[in-house]
C-alpha positions as CSV (number, residue, x, y, z in Angstrom):
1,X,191.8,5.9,268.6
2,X,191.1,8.2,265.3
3,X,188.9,5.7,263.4
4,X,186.8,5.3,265.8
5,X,186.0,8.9,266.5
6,X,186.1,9.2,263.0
7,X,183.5,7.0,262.1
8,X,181.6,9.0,264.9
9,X,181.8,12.0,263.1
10,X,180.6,10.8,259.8
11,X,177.6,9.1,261.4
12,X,176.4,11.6,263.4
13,X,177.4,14.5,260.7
14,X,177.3,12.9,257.2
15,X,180.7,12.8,254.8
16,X,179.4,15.7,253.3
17,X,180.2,18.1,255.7
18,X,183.7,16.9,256.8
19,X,184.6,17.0,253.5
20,X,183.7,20.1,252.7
21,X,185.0,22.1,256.0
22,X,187.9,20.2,254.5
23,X,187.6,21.9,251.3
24,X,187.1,25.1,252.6
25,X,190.2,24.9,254.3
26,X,192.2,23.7,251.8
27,X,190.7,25.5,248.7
28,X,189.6,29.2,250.3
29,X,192.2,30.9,249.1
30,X,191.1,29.9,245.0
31,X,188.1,31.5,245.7
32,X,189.4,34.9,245.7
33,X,190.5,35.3,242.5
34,X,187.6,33.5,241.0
35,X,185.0,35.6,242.7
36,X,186.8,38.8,241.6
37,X,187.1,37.0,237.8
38,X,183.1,36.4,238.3
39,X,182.0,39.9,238.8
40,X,184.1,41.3,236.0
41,X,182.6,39.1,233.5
42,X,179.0,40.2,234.7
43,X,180.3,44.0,234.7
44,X,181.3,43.5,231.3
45,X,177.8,42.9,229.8
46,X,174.6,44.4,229.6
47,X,172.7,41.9,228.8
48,X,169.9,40.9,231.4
49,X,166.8,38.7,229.3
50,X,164.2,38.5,231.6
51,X,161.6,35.2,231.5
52,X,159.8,32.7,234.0
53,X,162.7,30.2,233.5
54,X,166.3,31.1,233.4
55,X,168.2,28.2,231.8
56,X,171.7,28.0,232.3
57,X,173.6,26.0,229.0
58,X,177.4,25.3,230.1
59,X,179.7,24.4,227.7
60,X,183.6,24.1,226.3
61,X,184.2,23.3,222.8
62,X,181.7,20.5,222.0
63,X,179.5,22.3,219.5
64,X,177.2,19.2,218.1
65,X,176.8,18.2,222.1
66,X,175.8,22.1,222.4
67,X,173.7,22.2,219.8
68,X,172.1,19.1,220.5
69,X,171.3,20.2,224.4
70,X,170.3,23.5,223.0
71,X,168.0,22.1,220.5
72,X,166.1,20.1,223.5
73,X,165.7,23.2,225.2
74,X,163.8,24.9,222.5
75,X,161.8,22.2,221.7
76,X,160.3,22.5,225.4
77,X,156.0,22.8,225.7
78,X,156.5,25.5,228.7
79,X,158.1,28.0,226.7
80,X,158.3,31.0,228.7
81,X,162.0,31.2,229.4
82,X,165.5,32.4,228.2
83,X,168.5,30.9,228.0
84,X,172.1,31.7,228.7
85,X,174.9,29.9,227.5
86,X,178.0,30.7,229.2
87,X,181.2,29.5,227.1
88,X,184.3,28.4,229.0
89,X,186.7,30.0,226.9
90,X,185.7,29.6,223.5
91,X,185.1,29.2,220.5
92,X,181.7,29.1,220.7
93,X,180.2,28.0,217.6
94,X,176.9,29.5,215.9
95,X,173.9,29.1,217.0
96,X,170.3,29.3,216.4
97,X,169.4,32.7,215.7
98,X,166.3,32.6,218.4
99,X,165.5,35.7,220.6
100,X,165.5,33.7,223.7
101,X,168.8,32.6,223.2
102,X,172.1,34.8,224.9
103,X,175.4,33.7,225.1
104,X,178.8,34.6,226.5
105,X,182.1,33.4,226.3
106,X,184.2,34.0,228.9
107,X,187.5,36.2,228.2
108,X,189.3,33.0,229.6
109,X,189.0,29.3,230.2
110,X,188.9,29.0,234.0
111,X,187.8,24.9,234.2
112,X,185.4,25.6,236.8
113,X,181.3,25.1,236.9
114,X,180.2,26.8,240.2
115,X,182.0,30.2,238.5
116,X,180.5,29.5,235.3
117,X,177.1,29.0,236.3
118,X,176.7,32.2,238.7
119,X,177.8,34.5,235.9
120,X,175.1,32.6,233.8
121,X,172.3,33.6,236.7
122,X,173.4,36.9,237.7
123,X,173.4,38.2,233.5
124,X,169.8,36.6,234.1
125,X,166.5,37.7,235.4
126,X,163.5,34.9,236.6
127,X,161.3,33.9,238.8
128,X,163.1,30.0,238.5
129,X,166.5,29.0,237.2
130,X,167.2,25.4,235.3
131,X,170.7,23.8,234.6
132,X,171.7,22.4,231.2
133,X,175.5,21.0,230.4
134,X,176.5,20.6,226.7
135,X,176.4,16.7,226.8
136,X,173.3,16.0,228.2
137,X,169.5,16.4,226.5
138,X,165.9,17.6,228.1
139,X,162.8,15.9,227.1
140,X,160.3,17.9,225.5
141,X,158.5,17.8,228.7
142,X,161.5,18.6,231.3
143,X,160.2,22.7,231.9
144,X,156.4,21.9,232.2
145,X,156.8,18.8,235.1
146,X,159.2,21.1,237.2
147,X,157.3,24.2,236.7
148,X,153.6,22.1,237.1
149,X,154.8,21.4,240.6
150,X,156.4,24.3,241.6
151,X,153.5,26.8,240.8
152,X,151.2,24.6,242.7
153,X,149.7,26.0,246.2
154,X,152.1,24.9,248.7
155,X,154.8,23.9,246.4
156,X,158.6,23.5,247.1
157,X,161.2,25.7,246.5
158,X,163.0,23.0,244.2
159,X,162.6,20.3,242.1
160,X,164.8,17.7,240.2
161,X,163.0,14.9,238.1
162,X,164.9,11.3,237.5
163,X,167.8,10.9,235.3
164,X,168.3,8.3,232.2
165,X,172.0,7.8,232.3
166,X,172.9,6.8,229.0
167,X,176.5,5.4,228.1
168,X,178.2,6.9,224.5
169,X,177.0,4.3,222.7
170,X,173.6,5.4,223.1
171,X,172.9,2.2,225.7
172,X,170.7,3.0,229.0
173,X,173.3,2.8,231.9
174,X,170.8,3.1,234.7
175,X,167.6,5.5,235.7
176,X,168.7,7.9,238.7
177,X,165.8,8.0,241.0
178,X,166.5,9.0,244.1
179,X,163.8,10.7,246.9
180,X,165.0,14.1,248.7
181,X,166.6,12.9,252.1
182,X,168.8,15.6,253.8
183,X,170.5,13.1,255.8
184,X,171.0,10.8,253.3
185,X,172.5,13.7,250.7
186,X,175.3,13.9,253.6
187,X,176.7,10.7,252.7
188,X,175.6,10.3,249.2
189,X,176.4,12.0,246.0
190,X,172.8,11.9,243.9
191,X,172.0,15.2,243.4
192,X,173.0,16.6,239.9
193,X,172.4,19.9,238.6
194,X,170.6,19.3,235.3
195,X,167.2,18.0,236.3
196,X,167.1,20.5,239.0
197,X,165.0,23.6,238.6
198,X,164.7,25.7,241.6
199,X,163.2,29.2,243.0
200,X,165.8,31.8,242.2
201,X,167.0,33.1,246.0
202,X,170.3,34.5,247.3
203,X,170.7,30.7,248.3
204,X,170.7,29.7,244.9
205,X,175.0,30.2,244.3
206,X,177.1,27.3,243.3
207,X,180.7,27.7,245.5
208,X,183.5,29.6,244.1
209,X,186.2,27.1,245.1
210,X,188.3,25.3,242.2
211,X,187.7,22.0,242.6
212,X,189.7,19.1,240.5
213,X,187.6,16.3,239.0
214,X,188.7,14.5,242.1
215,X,187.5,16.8,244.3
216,X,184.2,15.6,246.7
217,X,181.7,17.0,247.2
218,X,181.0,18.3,243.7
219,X,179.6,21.9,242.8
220,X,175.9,20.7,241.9
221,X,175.9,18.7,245.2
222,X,177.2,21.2,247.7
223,X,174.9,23.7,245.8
224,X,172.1,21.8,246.3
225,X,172.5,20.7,250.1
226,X,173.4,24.0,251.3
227,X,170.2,25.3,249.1
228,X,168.2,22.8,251.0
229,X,169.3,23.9,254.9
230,X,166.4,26.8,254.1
231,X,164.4,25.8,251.1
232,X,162.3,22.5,250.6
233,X,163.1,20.0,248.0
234,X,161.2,17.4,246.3
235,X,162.5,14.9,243.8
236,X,160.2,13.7,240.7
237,X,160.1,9.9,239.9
238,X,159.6,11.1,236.2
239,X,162.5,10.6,233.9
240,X,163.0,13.9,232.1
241,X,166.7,14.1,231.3
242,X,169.0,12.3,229.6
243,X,172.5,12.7,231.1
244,X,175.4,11.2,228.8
245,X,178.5,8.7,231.2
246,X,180.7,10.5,228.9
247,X,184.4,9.5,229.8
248,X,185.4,12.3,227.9
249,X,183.7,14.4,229.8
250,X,185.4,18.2,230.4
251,X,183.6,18.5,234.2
252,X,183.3,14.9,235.6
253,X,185.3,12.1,235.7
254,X,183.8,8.7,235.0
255,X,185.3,5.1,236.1
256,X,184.4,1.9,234.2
């Protein structure tokens, strides 16, 4: 009698949604301590760089994947913005001694992105914000498609461009190319965080929950289909990032 009211439920509503009421259930009471960790590490610095684009670097002790994303983020032709990288712990190795460039490492490691990113925007101040993790590469051009269509008349509120998913040996796994669909977000995971550049709005907070690697929905995709119930999303069939299948990965787990 379940399954069938089951299957009900996830047609009419998406698996998205039941499996984040799930979450909320199940993981509400980790959010308390994180959101209280969260606005300590904001009280405890002044720093608030101010450009068009805020761009939020993640990492955790890979400094040549750090440096390499960083280094695609400078090399950018829109060049109005700032970045932050937020440090899960440390050590955070040295880097490039540009003015746009701010950095904090959090007084602990805490394993958990949505945290780690909203410190990251609120030490911030922009018009848009843009997502950058420590394995994975812009292309020169990544800043100037997003921003050419979002400061057009009538323009979304978001954007995210195609992804070339490329496996460790430096092979092309796949291009990840999918057009904005509400409905079809509730019952598949291809949204990801760093070809999205978006509007910066109250809306625009990842969830405080600790969530495993196991854990679905993931931060960047819960952010982004709760972002979308009041802002309007396109997607760009332009590649512009290159995301690593890294099975080393510190966030996400990857499956042969």
């Amino acid at each position: 009698m379940l399954r069938p009211i089951k299957r009900q439920l996830r047609s009419t509503f998406g698996l998205f949604p039941l499996y984040e009421v799930r979450n909320k259930v199940a993981l509400a009471h980790t959010a308390i301590g994180l959101s209280r960790f969260e606005n300590a590490e904001v009280r405890s610095s002044s720093v608030r760089p101010h450009a068009t684009v805020a761009v939020i670097l993640l990492t955790c002790r890979r400094p040549e994947g750090l440096l390499a994303a960083l280094d695609s983020v400078l090399k950018q032709t829109f060049q109005d913005f700032v970045v932050m990288v937020v440090d899960d712990g440390g050590p955070l190795t040295e880097l490039p001694p540009d003015p746009r460039v701010h950095a904090i490492t959090l007084s602990r490691n805490i394993h958990c992105l949505g945290v780690s990113r909203n410190i990251g925007m609120r030490l911030t101040e922009s018009e848009f914000v843009a997502f950058l993790d420590d394995d994975n590469t812009w292309h020169p051009d990544h800043l100037e498609v997003a921003l050419g269509r979002l400061q057009q008349p009538g323009a979304p509120d978001a954007v995210y461009t195609a992804m070339r998913r490329i496996t460790p040996d430096g092979q092309l796994h796949d291009i990840l190319s999918v057009p904005f669909d509400r409905k079809h977000a509730s019952n598949a995971s291809f949204l990801d965080s760093n070809p999205f550049v978006a509007r910066r709005s109250p809306d625009l907070m990842f969830s405080r929950l600790r969530r495993t690697r196991t854990t679905a929905p993931k931060e960047d995709w819960e952010m982004i289909y709760r972002y979308s119930r009041r802002h309007r999303i396109e997607h760009i069939p332009q590649p512009t990032v290159d995301y690593l299948v890294n099975p080393t990965s510190f966030w996400t787990t990857w499956n042969k």
